[in-house]
C-alpha positions as semicolon CSV with decimal commas, in nm:
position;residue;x (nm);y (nm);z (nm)
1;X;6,884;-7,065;-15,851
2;X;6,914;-7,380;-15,681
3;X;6,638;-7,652;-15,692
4;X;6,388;-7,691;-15,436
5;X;6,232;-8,008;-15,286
6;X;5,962;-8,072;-15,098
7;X;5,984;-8,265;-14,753
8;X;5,678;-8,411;-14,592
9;X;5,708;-8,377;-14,195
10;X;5,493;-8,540;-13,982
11;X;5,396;-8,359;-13,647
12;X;5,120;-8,365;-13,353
13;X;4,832;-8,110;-13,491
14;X;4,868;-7,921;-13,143
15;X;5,265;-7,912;-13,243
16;X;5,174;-7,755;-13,607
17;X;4,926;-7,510;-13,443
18;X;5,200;-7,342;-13,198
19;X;5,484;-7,343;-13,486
20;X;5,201;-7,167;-13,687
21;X;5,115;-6,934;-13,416
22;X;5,465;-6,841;-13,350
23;X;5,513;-6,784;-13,751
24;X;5,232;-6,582;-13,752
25;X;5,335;-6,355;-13,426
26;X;5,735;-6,361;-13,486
27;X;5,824;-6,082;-13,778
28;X;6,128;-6,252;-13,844
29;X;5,989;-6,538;-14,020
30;X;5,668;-6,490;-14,295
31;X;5,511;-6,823;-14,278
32;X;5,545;-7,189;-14,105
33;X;5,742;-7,332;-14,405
34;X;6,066;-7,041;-14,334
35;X;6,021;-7,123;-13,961
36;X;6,082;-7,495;-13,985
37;X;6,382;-7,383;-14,253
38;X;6,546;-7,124;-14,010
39;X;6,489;-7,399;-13,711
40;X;6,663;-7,729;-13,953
41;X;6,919;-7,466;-14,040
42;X;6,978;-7,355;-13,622
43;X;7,022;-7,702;-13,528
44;X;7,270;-7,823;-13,822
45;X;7,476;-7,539;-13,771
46;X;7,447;-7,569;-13,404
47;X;7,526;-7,958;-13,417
48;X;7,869;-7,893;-13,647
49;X;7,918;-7,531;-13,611
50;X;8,103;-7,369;-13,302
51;X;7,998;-7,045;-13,383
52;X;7,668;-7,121;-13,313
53;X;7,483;-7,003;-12,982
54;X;7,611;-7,287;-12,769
55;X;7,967;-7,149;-12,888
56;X;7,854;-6,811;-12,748
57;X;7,695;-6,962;-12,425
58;X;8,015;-7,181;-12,347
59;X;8,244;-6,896;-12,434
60;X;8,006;-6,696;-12,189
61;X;8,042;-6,957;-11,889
62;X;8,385;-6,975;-11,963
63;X;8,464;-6,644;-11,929
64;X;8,278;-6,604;-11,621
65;X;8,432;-6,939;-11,468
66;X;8,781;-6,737;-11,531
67;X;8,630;-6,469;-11,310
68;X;8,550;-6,693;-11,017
69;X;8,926;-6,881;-11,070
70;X;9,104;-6,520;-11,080
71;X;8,915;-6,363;-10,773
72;X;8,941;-6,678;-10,602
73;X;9,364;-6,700;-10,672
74;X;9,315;-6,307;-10,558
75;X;9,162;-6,394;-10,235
76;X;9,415;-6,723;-10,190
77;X;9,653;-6,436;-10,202
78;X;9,507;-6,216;-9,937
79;X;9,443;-6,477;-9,727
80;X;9,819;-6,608;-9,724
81;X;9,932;-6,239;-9,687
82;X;9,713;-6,214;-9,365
83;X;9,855;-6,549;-9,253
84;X;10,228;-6,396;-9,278
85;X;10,120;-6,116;-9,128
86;X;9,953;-6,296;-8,830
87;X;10,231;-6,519;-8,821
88;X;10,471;-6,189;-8,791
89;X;10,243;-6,056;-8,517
90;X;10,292;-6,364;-8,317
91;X;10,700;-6,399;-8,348
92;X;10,713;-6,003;-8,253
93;X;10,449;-6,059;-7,956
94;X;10,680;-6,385;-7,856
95;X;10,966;-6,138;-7,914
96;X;10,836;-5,881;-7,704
97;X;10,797;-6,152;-7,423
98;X;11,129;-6,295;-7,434
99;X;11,300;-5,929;-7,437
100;X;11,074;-5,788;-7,121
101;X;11,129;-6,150;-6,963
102;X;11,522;-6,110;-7,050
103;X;11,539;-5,713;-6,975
104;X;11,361;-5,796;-6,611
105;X;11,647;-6,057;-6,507
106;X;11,889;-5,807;-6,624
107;X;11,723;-5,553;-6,395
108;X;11,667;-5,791;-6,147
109;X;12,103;-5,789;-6,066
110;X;12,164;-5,418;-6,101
111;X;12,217;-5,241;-5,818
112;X;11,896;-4,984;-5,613
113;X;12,132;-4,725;-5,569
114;X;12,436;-4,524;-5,758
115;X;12,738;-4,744;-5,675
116;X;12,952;-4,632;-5,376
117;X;12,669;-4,357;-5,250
118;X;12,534;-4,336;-4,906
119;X;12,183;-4,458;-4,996
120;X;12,375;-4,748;-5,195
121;X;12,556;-4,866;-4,826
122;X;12,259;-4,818;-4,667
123;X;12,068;-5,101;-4,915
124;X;12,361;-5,328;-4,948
125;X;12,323;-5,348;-4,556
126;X;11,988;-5,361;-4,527
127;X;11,896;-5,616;-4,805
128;X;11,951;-6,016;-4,858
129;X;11,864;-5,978;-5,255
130;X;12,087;-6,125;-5,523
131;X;12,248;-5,803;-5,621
132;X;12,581;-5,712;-5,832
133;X;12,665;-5,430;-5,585
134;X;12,935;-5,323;-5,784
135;X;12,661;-5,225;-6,111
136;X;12,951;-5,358;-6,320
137;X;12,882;-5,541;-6,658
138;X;13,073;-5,873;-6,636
139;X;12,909;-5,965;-6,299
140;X;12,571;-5,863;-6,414
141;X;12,614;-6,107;-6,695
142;X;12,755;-6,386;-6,502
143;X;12,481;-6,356;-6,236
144;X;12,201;-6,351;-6,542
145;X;12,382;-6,614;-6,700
146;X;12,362;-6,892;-6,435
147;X;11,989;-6,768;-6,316
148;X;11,851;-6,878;-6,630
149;X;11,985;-7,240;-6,779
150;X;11,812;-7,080;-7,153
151;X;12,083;-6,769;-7,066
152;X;12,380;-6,973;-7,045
153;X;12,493;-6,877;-7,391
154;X;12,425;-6,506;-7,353
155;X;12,731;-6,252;-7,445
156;X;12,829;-5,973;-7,272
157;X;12,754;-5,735;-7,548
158;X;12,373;-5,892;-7,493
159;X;12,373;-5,769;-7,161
160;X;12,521;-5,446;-7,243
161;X;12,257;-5,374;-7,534
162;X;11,995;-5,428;-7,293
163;X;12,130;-5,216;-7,037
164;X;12,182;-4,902;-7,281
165;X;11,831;-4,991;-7,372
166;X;11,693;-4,954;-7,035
167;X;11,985;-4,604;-6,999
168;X;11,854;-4,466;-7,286
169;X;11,497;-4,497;-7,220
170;X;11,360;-4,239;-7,035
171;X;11,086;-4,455;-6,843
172;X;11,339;-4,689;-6,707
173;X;11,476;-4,626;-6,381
174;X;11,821;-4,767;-6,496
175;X;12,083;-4,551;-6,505
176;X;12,465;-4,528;-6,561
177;X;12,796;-4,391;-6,392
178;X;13,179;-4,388;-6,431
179;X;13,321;-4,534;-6,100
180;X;13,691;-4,567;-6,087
181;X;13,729;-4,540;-6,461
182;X;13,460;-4,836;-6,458
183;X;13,100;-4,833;-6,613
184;X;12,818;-4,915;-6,371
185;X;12,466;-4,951;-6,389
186;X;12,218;-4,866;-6,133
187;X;11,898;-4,790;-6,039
188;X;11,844;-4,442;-5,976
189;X;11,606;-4,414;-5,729
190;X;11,565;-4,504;-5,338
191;X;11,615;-4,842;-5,245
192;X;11,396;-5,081;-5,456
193;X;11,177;-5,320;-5,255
């Protein structure tokens, strides 16, 4: 058994009375002399030791400081997702624009009436519009081509995509016939206004 020593502590008498009071309440400790022991012992091993309870409360903060970083990377990442997607939304609603501003000048050429027909003479006399009477595809182009200076560059298969667009769909009064071996577009109702 090791040898013991005796160590003479001075403290306030109000400081004694609460270290004996907590001695006497706390069951872990039996008297004031263990107490001051257990509390010397706490602070070396606090002071040098890493294992200590500071260990355990900075391994605690840390842990939930990696929370915080990780949800806040996770919302970084939502938040630049939502950016591409607005971003995406805008180019398609730009998109959109440009193709129903493109798709109306396209319109705006093509004959009101099925080329050659009686309803078709009766507009082409009757009318002062800018119209490619003849409904055929090169003209139509050419005509949309110097109406819009940003249109210069546009191909004929441009025009031609556009205009089986508008064929194909069934709430567009565009239409197409064979004339003499020739495609032509047209609009397929009465004279439009």
């Amino acid at each position: 058994m090791s040898e013991k020593e005796r160590l003479h502590v001075q403290v306030e008498s109000d400081a004694k009375e609460r270290w004996d009071s907590y001695a006497k309440e706390n069951s872990n400790v039996s008297n004031l002399s263990q107490l001051v022991r257990q509390a010397m012992e706490k602070e070396v091993r606090g002071a040098h030791d890493t294992g200590g309870e500071s260990s355990s409360l900075e391994t605690d903060v840390s842990a939930r400081f990696a929370e915080v970083i990780e949800k806040l990377n996770e919302l970084n990442e939502r938040m630049d997702e939502i950016a591409e997607r607005q971003e995406r939304l805008e180019q398609y609603a730009e998109y959109q624009l440009d193709r129903r501003s493109f798709s109306n000048r396209v319109q705006k050429f093509v004959p009101p009436a099925k080329p050659q027909s009686e309803p078709w003479k009766r507009a082409r006399e009757n009318t002062d519009k800018d119209i490619v009477w003849s409904g055929r595809l090169e003209p139509i182009t050419e005509r949309v081509r110097d109406d819009a200076p940003e249109l210069r560059d546009i191909q004929l298969q441009d025009v031609r995509g556009e205009l089986e667009r508008l064929v194909n769909n069934e709430d567009s009064p565009i239409e197409r016939t064979e004339v003499d071996g020739t495609t032509r577009y047209y609009v397929h109702n009465e004279y439009r206004q």
